[in-house]
N, C-alpha and C positions, 0 to 999 in steps of 0.2 A: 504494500500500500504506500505512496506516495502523498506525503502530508500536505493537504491542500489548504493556499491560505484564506480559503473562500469559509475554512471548519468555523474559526474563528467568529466571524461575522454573522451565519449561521446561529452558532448559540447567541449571540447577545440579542440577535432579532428573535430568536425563541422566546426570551426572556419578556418580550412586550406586545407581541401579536399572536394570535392565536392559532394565525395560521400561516407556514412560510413559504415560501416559492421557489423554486430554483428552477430556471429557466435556460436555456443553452444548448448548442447545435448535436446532433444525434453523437453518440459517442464520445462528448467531452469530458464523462465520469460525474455524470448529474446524479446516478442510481448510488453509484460508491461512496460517493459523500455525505448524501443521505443519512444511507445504513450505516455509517460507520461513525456517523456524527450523531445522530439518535440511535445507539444501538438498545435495543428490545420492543422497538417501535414494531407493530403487525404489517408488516409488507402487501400490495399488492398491487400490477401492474396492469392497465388497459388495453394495455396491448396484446395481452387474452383475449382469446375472442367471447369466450365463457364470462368472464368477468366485465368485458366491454358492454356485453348485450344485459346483462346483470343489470348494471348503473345506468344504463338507458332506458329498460323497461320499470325499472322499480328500486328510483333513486333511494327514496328512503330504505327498503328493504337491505339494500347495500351498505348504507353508512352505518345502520342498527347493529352490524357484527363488530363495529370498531368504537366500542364507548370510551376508551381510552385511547384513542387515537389511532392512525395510522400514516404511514409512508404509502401513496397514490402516485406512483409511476406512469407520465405521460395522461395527464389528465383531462389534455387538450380533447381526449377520447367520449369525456363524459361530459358533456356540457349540461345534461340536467342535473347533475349531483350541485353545483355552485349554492344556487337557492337554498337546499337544502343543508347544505354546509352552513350557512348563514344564520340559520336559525339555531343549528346544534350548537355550534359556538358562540351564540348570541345567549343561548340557557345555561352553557356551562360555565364560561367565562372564567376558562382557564389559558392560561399560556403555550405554545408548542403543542397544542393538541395534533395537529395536522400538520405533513410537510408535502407540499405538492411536485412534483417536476413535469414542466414539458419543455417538447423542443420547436412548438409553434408559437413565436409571438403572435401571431393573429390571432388566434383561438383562443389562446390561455387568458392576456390581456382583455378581452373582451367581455368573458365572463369576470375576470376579479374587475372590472369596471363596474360593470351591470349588479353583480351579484356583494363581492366580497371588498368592496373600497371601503377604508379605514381601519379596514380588519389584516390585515398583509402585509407583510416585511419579505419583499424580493430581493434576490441574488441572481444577477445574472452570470452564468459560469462559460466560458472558452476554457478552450483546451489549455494543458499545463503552464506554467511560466519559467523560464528560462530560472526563478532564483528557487523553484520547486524544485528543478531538478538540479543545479546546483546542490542543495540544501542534500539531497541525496546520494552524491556522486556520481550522477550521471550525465552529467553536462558533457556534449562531447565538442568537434569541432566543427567554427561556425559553417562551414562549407555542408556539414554533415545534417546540422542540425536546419539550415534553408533547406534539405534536400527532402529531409526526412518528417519536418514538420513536427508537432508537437501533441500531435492526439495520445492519449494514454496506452490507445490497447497496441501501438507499438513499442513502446518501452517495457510493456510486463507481456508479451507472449510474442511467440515466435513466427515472425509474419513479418515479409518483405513489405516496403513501403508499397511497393508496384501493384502489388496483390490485393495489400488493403487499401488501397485510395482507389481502385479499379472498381474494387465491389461495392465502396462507398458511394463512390460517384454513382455508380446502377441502381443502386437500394434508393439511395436523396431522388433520383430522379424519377423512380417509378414510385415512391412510394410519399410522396411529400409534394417535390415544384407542381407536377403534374395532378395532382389529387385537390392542392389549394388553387390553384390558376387554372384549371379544367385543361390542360396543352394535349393535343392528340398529337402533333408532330414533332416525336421526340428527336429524331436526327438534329433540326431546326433548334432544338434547346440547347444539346448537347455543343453546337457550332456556338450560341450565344455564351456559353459559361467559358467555354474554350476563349471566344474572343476578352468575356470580362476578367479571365487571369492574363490577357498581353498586356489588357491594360491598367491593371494592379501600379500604385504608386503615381497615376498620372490623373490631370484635370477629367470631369465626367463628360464626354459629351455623348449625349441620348443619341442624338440623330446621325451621329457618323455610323456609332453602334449599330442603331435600326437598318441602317442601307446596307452594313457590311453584313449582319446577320440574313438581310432582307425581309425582316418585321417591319412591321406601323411603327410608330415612334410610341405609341398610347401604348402598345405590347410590350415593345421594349423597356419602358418605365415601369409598367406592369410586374415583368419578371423582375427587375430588379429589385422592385420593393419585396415581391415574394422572398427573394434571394438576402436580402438585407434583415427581412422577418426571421428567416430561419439561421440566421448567423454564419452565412457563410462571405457575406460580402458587409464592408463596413464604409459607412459615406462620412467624409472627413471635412465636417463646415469650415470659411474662409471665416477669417476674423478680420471685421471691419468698421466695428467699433470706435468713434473719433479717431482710426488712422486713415481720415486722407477717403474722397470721395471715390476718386479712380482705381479702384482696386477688384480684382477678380472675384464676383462671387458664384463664381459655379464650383460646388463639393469635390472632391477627390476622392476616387474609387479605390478602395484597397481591400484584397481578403484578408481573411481573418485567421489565417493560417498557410504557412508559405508553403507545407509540404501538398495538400491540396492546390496551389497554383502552381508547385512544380509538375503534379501529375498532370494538370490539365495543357502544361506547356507542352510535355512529352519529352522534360529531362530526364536523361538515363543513369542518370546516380549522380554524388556527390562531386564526382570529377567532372564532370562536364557544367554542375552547376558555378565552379568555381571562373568557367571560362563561358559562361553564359552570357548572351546581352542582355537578359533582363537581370542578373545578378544585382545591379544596384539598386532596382526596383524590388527586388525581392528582401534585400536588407532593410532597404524603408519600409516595406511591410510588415517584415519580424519586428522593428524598436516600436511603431506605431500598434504593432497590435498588443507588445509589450506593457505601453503605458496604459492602453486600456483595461486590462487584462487591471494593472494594480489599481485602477477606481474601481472596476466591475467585483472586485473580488472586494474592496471593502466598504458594498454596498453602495456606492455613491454610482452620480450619473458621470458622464464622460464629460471633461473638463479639457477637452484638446482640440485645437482648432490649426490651422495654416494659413499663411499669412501670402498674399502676392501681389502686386501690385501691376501697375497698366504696362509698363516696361518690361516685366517678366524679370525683376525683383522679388524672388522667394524666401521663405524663414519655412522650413520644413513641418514644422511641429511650433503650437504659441499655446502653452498651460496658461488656463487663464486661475490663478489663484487668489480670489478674492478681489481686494484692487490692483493686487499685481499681476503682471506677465512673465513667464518665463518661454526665453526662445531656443529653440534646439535647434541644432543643422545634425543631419544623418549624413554620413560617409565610409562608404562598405569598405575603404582602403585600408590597409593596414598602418600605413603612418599619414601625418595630415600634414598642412600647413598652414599658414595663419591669412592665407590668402582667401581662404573659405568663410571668414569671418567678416568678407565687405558685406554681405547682403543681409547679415546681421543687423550692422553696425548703419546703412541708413535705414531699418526700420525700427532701432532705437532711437531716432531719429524722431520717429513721428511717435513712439509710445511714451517718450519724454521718461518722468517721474515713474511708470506706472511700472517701467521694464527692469527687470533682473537681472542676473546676471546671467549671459549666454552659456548654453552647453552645448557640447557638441559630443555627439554616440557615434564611436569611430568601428571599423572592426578588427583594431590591435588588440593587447593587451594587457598595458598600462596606464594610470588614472596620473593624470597629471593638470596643474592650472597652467596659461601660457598666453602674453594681450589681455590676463583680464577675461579669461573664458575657461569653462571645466570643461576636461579633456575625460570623456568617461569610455572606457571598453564594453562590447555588446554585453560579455558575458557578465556587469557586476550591476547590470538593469533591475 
């Protein structure tokens, strides 16, 4: 078992809602955390067909076996149980009675809207973090770890990346894109996920998207948001905020997991990834989905924006922390130089008072300051 730092966050929201949530893309270790965070909680998952048909025909009958609570795996399955949950925790009004997971935002969020608002302390969970397995001794090399990506069931069982992002990608796509977005032309999907990993790390644009794919642009946006629902793609807002009118505000498309966008590239291992074109694109996606990864895991919402301006002046990453800003530059090199520091240094410029001090996530590694800027290694993220 690999100590997730989402356990933490986890119990203290036990400790004041009744009922908790953990939400995140199939496979991220949503079930494990669970069980192993509430262990002697009563288990059981919707993804039974037994138990799925259970809580649909005869919601209350369901919840009646669990007076003391239970772990409801992929709940998104039961949407008549919500109401009813509502009312049991409403009469017993005790804490941690219920711990929920799914891996559809659509569905999940919907019901705890309609049904269970003010009652619910969520977790959104992605796959591991670079200081989880640190923390472990499994951190390997970064070439390795772009190639291989970070979903759990590769690190504890014996299964090529190739094999399990294969079956992944076929399972998500028959069993999820297609099921929530009604798509009958799965070739056509397959071409559109394929396209949205070339363009992992880059500005969004819908309509180049739509013509390459040869969708509508209304489809193309469509899927996306599907795609963004389910955690496998993340839209990275421009900050523009008193800097400066002229400034880019279309999102940046990155996934949320680089070994997923190495499969879908069609890299063939860790050596090729290292002499990749998209390699640099692929490091900005590990440190960005990194920094998510440490709001998401301690319950907070995503505090990370980028910054560009009409020149095509960029700041790759801007933490917006209260009234201050902190600016990051990502650079997959293994050594930098301080030349990387202009496009910093005019949009402190425009951030005045508000801005911090620059850091820059390189992928050497050693931590060193240098101009007035922290020089930080992927691997101490």
């Amino acid at each position: 078992m690999i100590a997730r730092d989402a356990a933490k966050t986890l119990r203290r929201l036990a400790r004041g809602y009744p009922i908790v949530v953990i939400m995140g893309p199939r496979q991220s270790g949503k079930t494990t955390l669970a069980q192993t965070t509430f262990k002697g909680k009563a288990y059981v998952s919707l993804e039974n067909p037994d138990e799925r048909a259970f809580a649909r025909e005869d919601p209350r009958g369901f919840l009646a076996r669990f007076r003391s609570g239970a772990i409801i795996d992929e709940a998104q399955h039961g949407p008549d149980i919500f109401s009813y949950l509502q009312t049991l925790v409403d009469a017993k009004r005790k804490p941690g009675l219920f711990v929920l997971t799914g891996s559809q935002n659509f569905g999940l969020l919907a019901r705890i809207t309609q049904s269970l608002a003010g009652r619910v302390g969520i977790v959104h969970l992605l796959p591991l973090a670079i200081a989880e397995l640190r923390n472990e001794g499994l951190l390997g090399r970064l070439d390795d770890v772009l190639y291989q990506g970070l979903y759990p069931a590769l690190y504890d069982r014996k299964v090529k990346a190739p094999d399990w992002y294969a079956n992944y990608v076929m399972t998500y796509l028959e069993r999820d894109v297609r099921q929530i977005a009604n798509i009958q032309d799965l070739s056509t999907l397959q071409r559109f996920l394929k396209l949205c990993a070339a363009r992992t790390g880059q500005l969004l644009n819908i309509a180049n998207l739509a013509v390459e794919c040869g969708v509508a642009q209304g489809t193309a946006r469509s899927w996306l948001s599907v795609l963004e629902a389910s955690y496998i793609v993340h839209l990275l807002q421009p900050y523009h905020r008193n800097l400066g009118k002229r400034v880019v505000k279309t999102p940046k498309l990155y996934f949320c997991d680089t070994g997923l966008a190495c499969s879908l590239l069609s890299v063939q291992g860790s050596q090729h990834t290292a002499i990749h074109p998209h390699r640099a694109a692929l490091f900005e996606t590990l440190v960005v989905a990194e920094l998510l990864k440490r709001r998401l895991n301690a319950g907070l919402r995503s505090n990370l924006y980028f910054w560009r301006d009409n020149i095509g002046t960029e700041v790759d990453v801007v933490i917006e922390e209260g009234l201050r800003l902190v600016p990051i530059e990502i650079k997959s090199g293994l050594t930098v130089n301080t030349d990387l520091l202009a496009p910093m240094t005019r949009w402190m410029k425009y951030a005045g008072a508000a801005a911090k001090t620059p850091t820059v996530v390189y992928g050497g590694g050693e931590a060193f300051t240098r101009s007035g800027a922290r020089f930080v290694p992927w691997s101490e993220l």
